[in-house]
C-alpha positions in Angstrom: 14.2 -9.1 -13.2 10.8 -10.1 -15.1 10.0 -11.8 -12.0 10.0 -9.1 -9.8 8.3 -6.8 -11.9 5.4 -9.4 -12.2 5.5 -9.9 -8.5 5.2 -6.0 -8.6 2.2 -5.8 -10.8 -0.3 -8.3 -8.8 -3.5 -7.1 -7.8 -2.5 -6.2 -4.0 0.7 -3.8 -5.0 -2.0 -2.0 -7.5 -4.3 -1.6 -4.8 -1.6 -0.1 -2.5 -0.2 1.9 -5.0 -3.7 3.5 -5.8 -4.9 3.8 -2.6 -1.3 5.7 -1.6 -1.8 8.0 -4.4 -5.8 8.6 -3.4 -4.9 9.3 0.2 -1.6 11.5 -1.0 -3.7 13.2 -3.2 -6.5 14.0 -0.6 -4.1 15.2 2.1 -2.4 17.7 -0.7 -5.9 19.3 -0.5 -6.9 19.4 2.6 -9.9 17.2 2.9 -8.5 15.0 5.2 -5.8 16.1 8.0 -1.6 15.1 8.3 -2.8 12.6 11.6 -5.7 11.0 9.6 -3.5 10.3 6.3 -0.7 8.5 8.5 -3.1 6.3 10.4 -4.6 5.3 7.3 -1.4 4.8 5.5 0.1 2.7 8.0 -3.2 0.2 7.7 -2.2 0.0 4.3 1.4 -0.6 4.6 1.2 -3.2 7.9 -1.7 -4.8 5.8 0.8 -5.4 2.5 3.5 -6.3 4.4 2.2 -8.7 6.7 0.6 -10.2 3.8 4.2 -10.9 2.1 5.9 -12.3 5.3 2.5 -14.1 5.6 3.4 -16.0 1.7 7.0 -15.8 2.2 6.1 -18.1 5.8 4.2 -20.7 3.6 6.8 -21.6 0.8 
């Protein structure tokens, strides 16, 4: 369990986290449109993911 919570706090799963909230958060009020918010959040997520199959490839 400790484990996976520190694997959860590393520097990448902050930045995701933050910049999910920032882009939530900027959609809610209005200053950037629905299309806009899911192309950027979908960078965000392919990025984070592809970098965990990326370390789970190298062990």
């Amino acid at each position: 369990m400790k484990e996976k919570l520190a694997k959860l706090i590393d520097v990448k799963s902050i930045m995701t986290l933050a910049l999910t909230a920032g882009f939530v958060g900027l959609t809610c009020t209005g200053e950037i449109s629905g299309q806009e918010y899911l192309t950027i959040f979908t960078m965000i997520v392919g990025f984070y993911f592809g970098t965990q199959i990326q370390k789970a490839e190298k062990k």
